[in-house]
DOTORKE-511803 format. One line per 3 residues: number of its first residue (from 1); their letters; for each residue x, y, z of C-alpha. Coordinates in pm, 1 decimal, always signed. Example, Ala and Ser with C-alpha at 12.3 -4.5 7.8 and 13.67 -1.06 7.14 Angstrom:
BEGIN
1	AS	+1230.0 -450.0 +780.0; +1367.0 -106.0 +714.0
This chain:
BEGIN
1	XXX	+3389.0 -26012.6 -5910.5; +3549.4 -25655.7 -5834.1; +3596.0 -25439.8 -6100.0
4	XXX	+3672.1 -25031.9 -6105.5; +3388.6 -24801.8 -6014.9; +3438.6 -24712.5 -6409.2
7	XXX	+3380.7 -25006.1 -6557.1; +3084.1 -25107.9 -6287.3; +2887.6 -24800.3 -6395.6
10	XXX	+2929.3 -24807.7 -6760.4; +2811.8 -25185.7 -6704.4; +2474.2 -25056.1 -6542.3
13	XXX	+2422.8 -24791.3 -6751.0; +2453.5 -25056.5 -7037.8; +2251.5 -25290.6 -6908.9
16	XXX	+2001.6 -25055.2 -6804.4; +1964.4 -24852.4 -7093.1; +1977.9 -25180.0 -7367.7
19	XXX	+1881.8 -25494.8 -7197.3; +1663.3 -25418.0 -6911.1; +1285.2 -25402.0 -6925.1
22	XXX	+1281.1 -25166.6 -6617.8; +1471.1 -24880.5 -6703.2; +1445.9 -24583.2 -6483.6
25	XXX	+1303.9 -24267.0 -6680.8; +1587.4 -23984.9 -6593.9; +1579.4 -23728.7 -6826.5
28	XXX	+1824.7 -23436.4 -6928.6; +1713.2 -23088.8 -6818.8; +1810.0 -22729.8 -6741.4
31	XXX	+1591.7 -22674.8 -6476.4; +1753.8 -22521.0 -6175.0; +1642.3 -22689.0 -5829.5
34	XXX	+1598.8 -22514.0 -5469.7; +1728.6 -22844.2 -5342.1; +2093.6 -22903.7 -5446.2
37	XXX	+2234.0 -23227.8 -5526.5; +2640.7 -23229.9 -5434.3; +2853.4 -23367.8 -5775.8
40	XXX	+2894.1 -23737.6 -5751.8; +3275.6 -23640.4 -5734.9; +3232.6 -23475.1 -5400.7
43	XXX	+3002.8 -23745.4 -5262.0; +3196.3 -23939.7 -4981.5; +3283.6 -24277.5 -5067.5
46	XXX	+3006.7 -24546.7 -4928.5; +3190.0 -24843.6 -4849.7; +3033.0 -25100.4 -4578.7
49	XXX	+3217.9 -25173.7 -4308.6; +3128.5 -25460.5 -4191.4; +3195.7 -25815.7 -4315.5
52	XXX	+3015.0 -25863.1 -4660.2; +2661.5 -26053.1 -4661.2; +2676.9 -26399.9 -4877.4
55	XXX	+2414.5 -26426.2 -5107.1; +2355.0 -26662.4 -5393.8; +2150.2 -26543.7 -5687.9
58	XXX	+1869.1 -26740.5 -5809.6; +1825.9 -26774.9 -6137.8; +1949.0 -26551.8 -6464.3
61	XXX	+1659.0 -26519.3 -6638.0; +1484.9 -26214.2 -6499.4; +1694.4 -25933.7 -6638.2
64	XXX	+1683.7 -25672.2 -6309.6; +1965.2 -25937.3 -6249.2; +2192.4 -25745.1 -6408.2
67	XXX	+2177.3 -25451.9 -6110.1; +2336.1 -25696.7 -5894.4; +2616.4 -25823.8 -6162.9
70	XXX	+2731.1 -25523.7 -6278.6; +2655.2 -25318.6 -5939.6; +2995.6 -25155.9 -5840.3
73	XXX	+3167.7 -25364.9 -5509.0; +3063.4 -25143.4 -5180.8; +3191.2 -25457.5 -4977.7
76	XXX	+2850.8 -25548.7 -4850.3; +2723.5 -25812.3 -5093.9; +2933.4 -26088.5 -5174.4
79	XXX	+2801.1 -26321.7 -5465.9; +2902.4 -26669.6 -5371.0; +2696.2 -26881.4 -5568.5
82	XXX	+2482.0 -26894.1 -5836.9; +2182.9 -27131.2 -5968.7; +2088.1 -27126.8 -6301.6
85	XXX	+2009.3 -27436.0 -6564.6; +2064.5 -27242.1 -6852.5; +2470.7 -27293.5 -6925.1
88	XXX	+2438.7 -27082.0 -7189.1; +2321.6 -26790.3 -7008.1; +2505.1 -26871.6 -6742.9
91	XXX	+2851.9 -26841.6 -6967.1; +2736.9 -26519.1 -7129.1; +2703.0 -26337.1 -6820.4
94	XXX	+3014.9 -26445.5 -6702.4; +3198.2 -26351.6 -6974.8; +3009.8 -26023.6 -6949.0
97	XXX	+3074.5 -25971.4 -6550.2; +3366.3 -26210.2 -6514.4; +3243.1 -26438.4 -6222.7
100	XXX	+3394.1 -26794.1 -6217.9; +3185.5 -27049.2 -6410.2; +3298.4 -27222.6 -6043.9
103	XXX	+3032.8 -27056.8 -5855.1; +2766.2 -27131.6 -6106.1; +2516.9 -27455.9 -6009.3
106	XXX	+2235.6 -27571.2 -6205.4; +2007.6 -27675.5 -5893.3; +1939.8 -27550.3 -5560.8
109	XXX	+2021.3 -27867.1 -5417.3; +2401.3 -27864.7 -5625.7; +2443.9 -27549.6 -5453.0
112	XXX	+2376.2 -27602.7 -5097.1; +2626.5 -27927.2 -5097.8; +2903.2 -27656.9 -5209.1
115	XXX	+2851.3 -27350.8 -5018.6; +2626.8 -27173.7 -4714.7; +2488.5 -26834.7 -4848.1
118	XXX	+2330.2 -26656.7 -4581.4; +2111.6 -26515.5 -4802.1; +1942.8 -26571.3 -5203.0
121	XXX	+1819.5 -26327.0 -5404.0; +1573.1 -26466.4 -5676.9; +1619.4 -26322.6 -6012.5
124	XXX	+1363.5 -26633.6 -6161.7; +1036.2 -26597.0 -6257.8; +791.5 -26501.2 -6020.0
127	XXX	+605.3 -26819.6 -6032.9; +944.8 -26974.5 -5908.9; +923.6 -26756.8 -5640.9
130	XXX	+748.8 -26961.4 -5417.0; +996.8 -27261.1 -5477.0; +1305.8 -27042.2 -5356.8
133	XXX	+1113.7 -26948.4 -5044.4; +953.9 -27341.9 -4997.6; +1382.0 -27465.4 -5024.0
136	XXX	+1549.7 -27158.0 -4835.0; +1296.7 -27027.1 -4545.2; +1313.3 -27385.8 -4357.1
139	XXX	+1673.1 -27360.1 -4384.8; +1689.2 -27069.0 -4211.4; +1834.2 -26828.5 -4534.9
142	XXX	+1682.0 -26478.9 -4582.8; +1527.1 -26387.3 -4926.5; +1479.5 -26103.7 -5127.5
145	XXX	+1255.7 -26122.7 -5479.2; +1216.3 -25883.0 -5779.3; +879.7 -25749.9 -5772.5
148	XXX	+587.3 -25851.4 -5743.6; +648.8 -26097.8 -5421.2; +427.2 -26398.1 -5625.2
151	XXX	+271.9 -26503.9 -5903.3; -72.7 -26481.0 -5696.0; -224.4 -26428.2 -5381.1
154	XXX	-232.2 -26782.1 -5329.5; +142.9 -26848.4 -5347.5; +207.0 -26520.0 -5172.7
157	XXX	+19.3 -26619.5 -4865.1; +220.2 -26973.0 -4853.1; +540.6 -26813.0 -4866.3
160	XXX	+441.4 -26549.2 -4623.7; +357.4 -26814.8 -4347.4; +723.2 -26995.6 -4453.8
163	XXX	+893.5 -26659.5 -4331.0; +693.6 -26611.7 -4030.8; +719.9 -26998.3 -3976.4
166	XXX	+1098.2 -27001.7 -3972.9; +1170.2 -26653.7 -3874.9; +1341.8 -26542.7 -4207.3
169	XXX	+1321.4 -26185.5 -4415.6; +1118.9 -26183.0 -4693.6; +1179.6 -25827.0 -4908.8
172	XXX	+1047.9 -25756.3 -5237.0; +1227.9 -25521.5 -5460.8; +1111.2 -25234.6 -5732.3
175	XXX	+1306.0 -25042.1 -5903.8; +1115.4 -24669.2 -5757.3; +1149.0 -24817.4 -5406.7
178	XXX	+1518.9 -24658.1 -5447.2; +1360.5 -24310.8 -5601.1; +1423.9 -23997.1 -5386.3
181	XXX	+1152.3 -23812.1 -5522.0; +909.3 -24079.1 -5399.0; +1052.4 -24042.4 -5017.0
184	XXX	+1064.2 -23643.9 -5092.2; +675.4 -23670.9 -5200.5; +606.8 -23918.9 -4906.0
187	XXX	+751.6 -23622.5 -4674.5; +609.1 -23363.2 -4819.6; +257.9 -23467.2 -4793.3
190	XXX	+226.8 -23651.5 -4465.8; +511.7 -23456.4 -4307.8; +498.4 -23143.2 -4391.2
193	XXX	+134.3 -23151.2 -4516.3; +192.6 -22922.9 -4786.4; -79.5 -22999.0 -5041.1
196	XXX	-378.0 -23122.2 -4792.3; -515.1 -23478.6 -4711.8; -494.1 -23681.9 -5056.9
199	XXX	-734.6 -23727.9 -5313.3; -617.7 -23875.8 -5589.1; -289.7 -24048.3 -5706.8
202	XXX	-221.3 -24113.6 -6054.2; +40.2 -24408.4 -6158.9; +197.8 -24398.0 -6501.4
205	XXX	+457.1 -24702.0 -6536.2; +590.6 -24907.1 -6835.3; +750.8 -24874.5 -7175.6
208	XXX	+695.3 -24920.2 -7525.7; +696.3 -25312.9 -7491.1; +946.5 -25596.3 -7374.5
211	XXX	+1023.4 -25701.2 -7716.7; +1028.7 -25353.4 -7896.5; +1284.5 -25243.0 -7608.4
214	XXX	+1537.7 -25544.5 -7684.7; +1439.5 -25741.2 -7323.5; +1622.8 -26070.5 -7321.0
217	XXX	+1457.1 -26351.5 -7462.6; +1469.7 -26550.2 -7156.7; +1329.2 -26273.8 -7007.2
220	XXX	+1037.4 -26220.1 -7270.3; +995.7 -26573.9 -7275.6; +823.1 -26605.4 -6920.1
223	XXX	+725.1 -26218.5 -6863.4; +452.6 -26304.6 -7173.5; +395.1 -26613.7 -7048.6
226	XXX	+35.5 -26616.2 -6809.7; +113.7 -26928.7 -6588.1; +493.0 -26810.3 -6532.2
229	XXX	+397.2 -26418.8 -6470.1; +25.3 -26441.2 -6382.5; -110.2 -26129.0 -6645.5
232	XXX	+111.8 -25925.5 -6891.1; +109.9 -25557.6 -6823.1; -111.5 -25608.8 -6551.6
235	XXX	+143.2 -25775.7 -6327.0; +472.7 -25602.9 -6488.1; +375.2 -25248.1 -6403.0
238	XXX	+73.3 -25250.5 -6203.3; +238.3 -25392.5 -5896.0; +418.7 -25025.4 -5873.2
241	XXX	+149.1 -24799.3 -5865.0; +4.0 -25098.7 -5554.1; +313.2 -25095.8 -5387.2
244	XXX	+350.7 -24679.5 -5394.8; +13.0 -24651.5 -5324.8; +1.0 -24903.3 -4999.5
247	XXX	+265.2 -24690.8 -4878.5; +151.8 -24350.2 -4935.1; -190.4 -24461.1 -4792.7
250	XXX	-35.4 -24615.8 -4467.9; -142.4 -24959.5 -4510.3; -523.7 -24912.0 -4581.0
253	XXX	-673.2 -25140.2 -4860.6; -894.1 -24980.9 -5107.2; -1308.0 -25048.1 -5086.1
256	XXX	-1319.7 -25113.6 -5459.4; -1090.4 -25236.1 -5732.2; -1181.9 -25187.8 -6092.5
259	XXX	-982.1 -25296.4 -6392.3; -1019.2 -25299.7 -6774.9; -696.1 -25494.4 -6925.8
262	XXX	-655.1 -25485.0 -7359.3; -445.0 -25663.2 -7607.1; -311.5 -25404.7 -7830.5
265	XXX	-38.3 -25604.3 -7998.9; -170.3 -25956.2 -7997.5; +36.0 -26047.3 -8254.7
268	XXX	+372.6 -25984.7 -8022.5; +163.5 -26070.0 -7691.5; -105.7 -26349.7 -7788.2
271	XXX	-141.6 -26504.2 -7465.5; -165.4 -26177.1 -7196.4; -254.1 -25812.5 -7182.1
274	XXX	-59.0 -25576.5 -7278.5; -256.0 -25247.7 -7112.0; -382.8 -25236.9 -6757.4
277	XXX	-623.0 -24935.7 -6648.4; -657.9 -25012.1 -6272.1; -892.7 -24820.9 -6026.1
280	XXX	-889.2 -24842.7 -5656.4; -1123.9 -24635.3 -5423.1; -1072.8 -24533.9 -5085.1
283	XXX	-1297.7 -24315.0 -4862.8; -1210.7 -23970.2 -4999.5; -913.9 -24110.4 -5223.0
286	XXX	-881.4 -24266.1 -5583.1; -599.1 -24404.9 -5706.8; -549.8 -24475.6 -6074.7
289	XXX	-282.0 -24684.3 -6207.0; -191.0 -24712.7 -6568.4; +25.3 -24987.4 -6583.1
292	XXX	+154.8 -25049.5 -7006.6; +332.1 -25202.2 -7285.8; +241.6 -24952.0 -7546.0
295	XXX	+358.0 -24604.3 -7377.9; +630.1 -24400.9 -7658.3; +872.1 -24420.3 -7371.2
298	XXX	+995.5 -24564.7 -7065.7; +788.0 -24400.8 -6766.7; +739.2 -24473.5 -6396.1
301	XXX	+586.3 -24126.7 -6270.3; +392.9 -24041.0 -6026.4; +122.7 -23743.0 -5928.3
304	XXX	-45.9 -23740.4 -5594.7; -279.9 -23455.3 -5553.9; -436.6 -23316.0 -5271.1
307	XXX	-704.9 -23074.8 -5100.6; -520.1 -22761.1 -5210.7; -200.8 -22857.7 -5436.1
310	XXX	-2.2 -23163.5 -5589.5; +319.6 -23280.3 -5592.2; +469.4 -23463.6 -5921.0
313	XXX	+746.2 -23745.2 -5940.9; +867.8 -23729.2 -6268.1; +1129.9 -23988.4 -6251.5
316	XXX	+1347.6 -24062.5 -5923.1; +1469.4 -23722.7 -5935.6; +1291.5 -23426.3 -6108.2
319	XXX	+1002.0 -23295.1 -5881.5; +704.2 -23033.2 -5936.9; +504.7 -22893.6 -5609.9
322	XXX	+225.4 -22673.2 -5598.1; +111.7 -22543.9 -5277.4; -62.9 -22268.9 -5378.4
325	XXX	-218.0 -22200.5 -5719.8; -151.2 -21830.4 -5690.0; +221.7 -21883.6 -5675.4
328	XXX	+246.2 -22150.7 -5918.1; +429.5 -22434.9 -5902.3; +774.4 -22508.9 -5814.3
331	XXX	+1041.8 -22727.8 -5975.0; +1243.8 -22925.3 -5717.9; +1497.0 -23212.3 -5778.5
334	XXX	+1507.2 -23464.7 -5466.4; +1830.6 -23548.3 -5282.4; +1907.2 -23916.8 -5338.0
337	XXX	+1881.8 -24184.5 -5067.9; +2141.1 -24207.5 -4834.8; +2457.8 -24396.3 -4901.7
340	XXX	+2370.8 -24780.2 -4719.2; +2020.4 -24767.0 -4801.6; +2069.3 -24597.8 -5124.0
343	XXX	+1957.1 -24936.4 -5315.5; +1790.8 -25326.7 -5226.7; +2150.0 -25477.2 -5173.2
346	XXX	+2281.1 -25206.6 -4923.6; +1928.8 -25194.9 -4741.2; +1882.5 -25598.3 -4756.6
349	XXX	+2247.6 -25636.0 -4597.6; +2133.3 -25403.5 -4285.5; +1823.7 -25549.3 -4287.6
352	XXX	+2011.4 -25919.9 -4228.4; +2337.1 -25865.0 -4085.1; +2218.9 -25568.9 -3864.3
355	XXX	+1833.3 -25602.5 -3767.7; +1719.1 -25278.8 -3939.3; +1330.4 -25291.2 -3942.9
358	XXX	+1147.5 -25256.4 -4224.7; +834.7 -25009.1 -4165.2; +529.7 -25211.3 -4119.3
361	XXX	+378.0 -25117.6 -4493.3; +704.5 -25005.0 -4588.5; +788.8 -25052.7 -4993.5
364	XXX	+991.8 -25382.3 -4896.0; +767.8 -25516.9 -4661.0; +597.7 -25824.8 -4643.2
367	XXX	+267.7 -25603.9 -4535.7; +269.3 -25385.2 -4823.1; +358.1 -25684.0 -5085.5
370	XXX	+42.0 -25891.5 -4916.5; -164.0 -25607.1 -5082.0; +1.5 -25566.6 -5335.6
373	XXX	-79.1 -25930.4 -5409.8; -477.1 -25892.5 -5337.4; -494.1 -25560.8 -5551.6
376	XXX	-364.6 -25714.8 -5846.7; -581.0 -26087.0 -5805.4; -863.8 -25837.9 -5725.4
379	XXX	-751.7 -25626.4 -6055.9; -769.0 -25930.9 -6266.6; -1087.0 -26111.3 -6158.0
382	XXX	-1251.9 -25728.7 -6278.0; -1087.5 -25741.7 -6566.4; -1251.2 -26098.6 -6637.8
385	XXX	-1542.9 -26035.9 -6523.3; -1618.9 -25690.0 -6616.8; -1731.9 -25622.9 -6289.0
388	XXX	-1575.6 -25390.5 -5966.9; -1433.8 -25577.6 -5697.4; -1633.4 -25501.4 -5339.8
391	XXX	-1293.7 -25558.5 -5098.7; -1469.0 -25687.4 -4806.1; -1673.9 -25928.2 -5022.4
394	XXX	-1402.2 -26048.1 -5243.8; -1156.4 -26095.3 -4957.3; -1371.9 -26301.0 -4670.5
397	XXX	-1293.5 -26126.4 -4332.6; -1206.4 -26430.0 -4074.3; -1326.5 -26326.4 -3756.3
């Protein structure tokens, strides 16, 4: 499944910028940064070194899937199967990426007779989640999912306990996991402590709708669905701003969780929300995350403000800092991640072939994703109820 570092990037552009639901908002600008990116064309060549990691993708329907199809060949990950029911979907993609129809099984079980992967990544829904990590984790098989880690906090604690149980990675991806600017903002604030302890942080995330931005139907078919996704908006986009704000909190759960969910379009989403307004309080933080289907644009941005100054993610590049209010802010544009961690296949294969740790409450970790999960089944039992969610109550602490 090689192909030119041309024709790999056109394909993610393409896929990005016409079939995926999460495309990253990177926008066009003049503005001239004090942090200097070097040209892709002077950029050393990132090519792994050591023998590829095997990996089977689960499942077609989920369409982040096409980061991994169309990703260009570093010689880390090497697809060598693939499940998927749908032969259809299954032949479209191949004629797209130009993998073997060989390599293509419609069960996990038709798979495992044929080949050894040492590791899956699930591209299924999220309430099939739990499945992949049920078959693989006893099995011994590391697994990576598209975010969120579960379809509840139910199935996310189950598949937790398989990972410890058998001693198997568990990583969740997002998209903004891969963002400089969030790392840059991350450093500037607890590192350098340039804009004082935190006070609030402000999540915008989604798009102008699945169906309005030409997602796949597959895709559409169990992202609307509220068994197969667990909410609409809710669970699409809220799980960033819970994820990024685990992280830039360091681990601590919030006292309160508020949310107030709306169908704006319930003629294209009948059956879940399509707006999420979540709240989450800390002790001298609040956190707001407005997780949508009905933004003009795709957005995942991010403002964290302080005692005395704020720094602003506008996409995974374009930064704006103010330390001072005097001097006025300042436009930055954040360094992307190094080459071998600079996205979830490259980190995933260090994290399996070569032991790299993930952070405890890292954006990949099973920590962070755990309360990830509990924000968002607090998030929707207030949006039921109409009520705020006390987190000690709501979540019984065993002793």
């Amino acid at each position: 499944m090689t192909s030119s570092k041309t024709v790999a990037n056109f394909l993610i552009i393409l896929c990005f910028t016409l079939v995926s639901c999460e495309i990253q908002n990177k926008k066009e600008n003049n503005i001239q940064s004090n942090e200097t990116i070097e040209k892709s064309i002077n950029e050393p060549i990132y090519i792994y070194e050591g023998d590829p990691l095997q990996v089977a993708v689960i499942g077609l329907i989920h369409d982040h899937v096409h980061w991994i199809l169309g990703r260009e060949d570093f010689g880390d990950i090497e697809i060598v199967g693939i499940v998927e029911p749908n032969g259809e979907l299954a032949k479209r993609y191949s004629n797209r990426y130009g993998y073997s129809m060989g390599i293509v099984f419609k069960t996990m079980d038709e798979m495992m007779k044929a080949i050894q992967p040492e590791a899956v990544l699930a591209f299924n829904d999220i309430y099939g989640h739990l499945e992949v990590v049920e078959y693989f984790a006893p099995k011994g098989i590391h697994i990576m999912v598209e975010k969120p880690l579960a379809v509840n906090l139910g199935h996310a604690k189950k598949m937790m306990a398989l990972a410890e149980k058998h001693n198997v990675q568990l990583m969740t991806n997002y998209e903004t996991s891969w963002y400089g600017s969030n790392y840059k903002a991350f450093d500037l604030v607890h590192k350098e402590g340039k804009i004082g302890d935190i006070r609030k942080i402000i999540f915008n995330t989604g798009h102008p709708g699945p169906i309005e931005i030409g997602c796949g139907k597959e895709f559409v078919t169990w992202l609307t669905d509220p068994k197969l996704n667990g909410a609409g908006a809710l669970t699409d986009f809220g799980c960033y701003g819970a994820n990024l704000a685990t992280w830039l909190m360091k681990g601590e759960t919030p006292q309160t969780v508020s949310c107030i969910t709306q169908q704006i379009k319930p003629d294209l989403y009948p059956n879940v929300d399509d707006d999420a307004t979540i709240i989450l309080t800390y002790p001298k933080t609040q956190v707001v995350i407005q997780a949508s289907w009905n933004w003009s644009h795709n957005r995942k941005d991010m403002a964290v403000y302080g005692m005395h100054g704020y720094v602003f993610c506008k996409n995974g590049e374009d930064m704006e800092v103010l330390e001072n209010e005097k001097v006025g802010p300042i436009l930055l544009r954040a360094k992307p991640l190094t080459k071998g961690v600079h996205d979830p296949f490259a980190y995933f294969t260090k994290v399996v072939k070569e032991d790299l740790p993930m952070d405890s409450f890292g954006l990949s970790s099973l920590e962070n994703n755990l309360v990830v999960m509990q924000i968002l089944e607090a998030a929707k039992h207030a949006s039921k109820t109409g009520e705020t969610v006390i987190w000690d109550e709501f979540f019984t602490i065993k002793p």
